[in-house]
C-alpha positions, 0 to 999 in steps of 0.5 A: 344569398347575398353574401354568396352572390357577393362571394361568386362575384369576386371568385368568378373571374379567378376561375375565368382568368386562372391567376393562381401559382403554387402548385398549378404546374403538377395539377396542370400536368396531372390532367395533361396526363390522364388526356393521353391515357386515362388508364396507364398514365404514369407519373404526371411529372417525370418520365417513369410509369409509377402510380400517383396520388394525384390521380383521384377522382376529381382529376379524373372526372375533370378529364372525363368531362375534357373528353366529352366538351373538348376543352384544354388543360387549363380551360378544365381547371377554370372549370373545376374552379367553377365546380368548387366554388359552390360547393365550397359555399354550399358546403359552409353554409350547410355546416353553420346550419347544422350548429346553429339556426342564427340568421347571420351565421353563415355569413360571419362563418364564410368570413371568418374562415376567410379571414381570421388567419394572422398578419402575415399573407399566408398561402398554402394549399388546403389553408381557407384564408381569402388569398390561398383559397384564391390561388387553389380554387380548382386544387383537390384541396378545395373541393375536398374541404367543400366535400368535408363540410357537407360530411359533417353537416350530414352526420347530425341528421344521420344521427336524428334518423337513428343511424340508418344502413343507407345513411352509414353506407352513404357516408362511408362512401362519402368519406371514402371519396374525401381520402381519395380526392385529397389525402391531408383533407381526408384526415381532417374529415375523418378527425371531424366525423369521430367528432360529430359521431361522439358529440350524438353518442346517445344515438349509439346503439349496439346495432347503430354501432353495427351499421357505422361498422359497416360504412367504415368498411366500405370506406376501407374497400372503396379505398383498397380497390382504387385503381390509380394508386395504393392509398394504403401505401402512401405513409410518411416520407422524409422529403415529405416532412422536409417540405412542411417544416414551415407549418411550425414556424412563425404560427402567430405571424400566419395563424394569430388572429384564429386565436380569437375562436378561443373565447368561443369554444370555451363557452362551448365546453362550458355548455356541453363538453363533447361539442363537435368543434371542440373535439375536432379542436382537440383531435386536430391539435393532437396530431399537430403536436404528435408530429412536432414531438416526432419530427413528422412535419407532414402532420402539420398538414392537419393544422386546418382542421383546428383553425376552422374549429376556431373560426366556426365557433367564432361565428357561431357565438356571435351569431347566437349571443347566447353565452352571456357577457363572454360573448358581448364583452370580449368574443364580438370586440375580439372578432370584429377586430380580427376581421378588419384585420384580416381583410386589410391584410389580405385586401391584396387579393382583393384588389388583385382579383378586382383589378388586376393590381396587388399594389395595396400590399408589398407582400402578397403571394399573388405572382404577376407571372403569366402562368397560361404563357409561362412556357409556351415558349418552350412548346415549338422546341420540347415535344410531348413526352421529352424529358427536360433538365433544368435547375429553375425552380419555376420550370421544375414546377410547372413544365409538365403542365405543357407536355413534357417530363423534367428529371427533378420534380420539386414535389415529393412523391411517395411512389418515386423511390428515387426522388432524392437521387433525382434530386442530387442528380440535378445538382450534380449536373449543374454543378461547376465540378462536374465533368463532361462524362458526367454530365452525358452519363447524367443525360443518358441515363434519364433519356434528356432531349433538354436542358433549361437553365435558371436565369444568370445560370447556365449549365456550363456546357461541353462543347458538343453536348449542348447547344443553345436554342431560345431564351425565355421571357424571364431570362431561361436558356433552353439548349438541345441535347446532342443526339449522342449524348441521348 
């Protein structure tokens, strides 16, 4: 209870003053969405009316509770992280108690999972590290693993009560809602319900066997009738893998010290060789490899799960000192150590959460950008629903936030057939070869009320097409479109 109190500490005032980046732009925007029509909202990024994975059940009941209480976008996401944060530590805390009855076991399972990472600051969405759970707090991402870890603390006790009808039906719901909030967490949580599931086999039955059938297929119809998007539909795409290629770059520089988990989950095996977190080891670690055999980067994404089986049977061990001089002589040094690391590492986050300052560490993720300012300069000129071409990096990832639509969103969509001929757009139009017809074709043909050109960049304007309007407090040029070329 003290460690948690400690943990609310340093992550409250995260919710409160919203110093995140990444993927703020598209979960921002999601929300500005559902706000103006919570049932034909379209996509959150640009102007076209398709489906979207990003409309799940945690965005919309953000929403919902943005139109009972009357708060803003970014007002709902400190909200969510608020929603998250308890569900995140309640959620480890109920999973460590499921595997162990150790006194200290949940403390050094929250520290693990936070720190045992690598020497490198890493950060990515649906990544527990102390630094990415701190830039994603209120992201789908981190509600769907708080949601996770209580699925599996719950299978344990599902199993002990002889597999009920209530309890499989209950967890096919659960399971289903996991897959919906967040679709890469959601495989996770499923890798680890066939884990837990397989790890209490001798309380499988025929018809123990008939009521998990049953909560299977409630999933599979909970999951189908989902009106927001076709969840059967979302597969695997090439841009999508192009984007997660660097889940298999520099894996000790980001992922080294998990390593110490090993030790411990080979006490584990030794112990009992269908333990829950050497199955979900195994499972996530087959997927991994599966899509670097193939090519699909994207299975990269599963990476988590086999890093937390490490990181809780690290805990878990310890916590016990029950496996003999493995445990005493390497696993508890080997641990300790990975610890100090990772905190002095990630101390960053810390300072930064603390005060202010990320001056402790020369690389850090954590952006000193003012996100909730970011492009509110561009609010007196770009109305809800205009449509903006910009080359920024920045401005394609996080101005829908704040009303309007760009041509090229950064992030891949699998509903947005045209997301590569978007993008090839973009690059043509900024482009110094290409001609005035071009450009206006370019322009009319995606309905462009804007243009934002990176800073030392500018959109090598016509006379007559474009014409200067402001200038952004990190060099930006916003220019207004003629009427004609509209």
């Amino acid at each position: 209870m003290w460690f948690s109190c400690l943990v609310f500490a340093l992550m409250v005032p995260i919710c409160l003053w919203l110093p995140w980046g990444g993927d703020l732009g598209v979960h921002a925007a999601t929300l500005e969405r559902l706000r103006a029509s919570l049932t034909h909202p379209g996509n959150p990024m640009v102007a076209e009316q398709t489906p979207s994975p990003y409309y799940s059940p945690w965005t919309v009941s953000l929403t919902l509770i943005g139109r009972l209480t009357g708060l803003g976008t970014f007002h709902l996401l400190s909200v969510g992280g608020l929603i998250s944060l308890p569900v995140m530590v309640s959620g480890v805390f109920r999973l460590t108690r499921a595997l162990t009855p150790a006194r200290w076991a949940p403390v050094l399972a929250f520290l693990c999972v936070m720190l045992l990472w690598g020497p490198q600051v890493w950060s990515w969405s649906g990544f527990l590290s102390l630094t990415s759970w701190a830039l994603s707090l209120s992201y789908p991402s981190t509600i769907g693993w708080g949601l996770t870890l209580h699925l599996w603390a719950f299978l344990p006790l599902v199993a002990r009560r002889g597999w009920r009808w209530p309890d499989c039906l209950g967890l096919g719901a659960f399971a289903a809602l996991v897959l919906l909030v967040h679709q890469f967490t959601g495989a996770i949580a499923v890798i680890g319900a066939v884990a837990f599931a397989a790890a209490s086999w001798r309380s499988l039955d025929r018809r123990a066997c008939l009521r998990v059938g049953s909560g299977i297929a409630l999933t599979a119809v909970i999951l189908a009738l989902w009106p927001y998007y076709r969840f059967f539909s979302l597969g695997n795409s090439p841009e999508m893998d192009g984007i997660h290629k660097p889940l298999y770059q520099m894996l000790l520089a980001h992922f080294g010290f998990a390593l110490v988990g090993l030790p411990a989950l080979y006490a584990r095996a030794r112990r009992r060789l269908l333990d829950p977190l050497l199955l979900l080891f195994a499972g996530c670690t087959a997927v991994y490899l599966a899509g670097a055999v193939s090519g699909h980067w994207a299975f990269g994404r599963i990476l988590p799960g086999a890093l937390i089986a490490l990181q809780f049977a690290a805990a878990v061990e310890v916590a016990e000192r029950g496996g003999g001089l493995l445990v005493r002589r390497v696993l508890t040094p080997l641990v300790a150590c990975g610890l100090l690391a990772g905190l002095w590492v990630q101390c960053g986050t810390v300072s930064y959460t603390v005060t202010g300052s990320s001056s402790l560490t020369r690389d850090t993720p954590v952006p000193h950008l003012d996100i909730l300012s970011g492009y509110t300069w561009t609010t007196p000129y770009v109305r809800r629903g205009d449509v903006v071409m910009t080359d920024s990096y920045h401005a394609q990832r996080r101005l829908p936030a704040y009303g309007g639509y760009v041509v090229f969103c950064l992030f891949p969509d699998p509903f947005l057939k045209d997301w590569s001929v978007r993008r090839d757009d973009t690059v043509r139009f900024f482009s110094a070869s290409a001609s005035r017809a071009q450009r206006e074709a370019i322009l009319r043909k995606y309905h462009v009320s804007w243009v934002i050109a990176a800073q030392g960049d500018s959109p090598r304007r016509t006379p007559g097409l474009t014409h200067p309007v402001a200038v952004g407090p990190h060099g930006e040029r916003l220019y207004r479109v003629s009427g004609y070329a509209r």
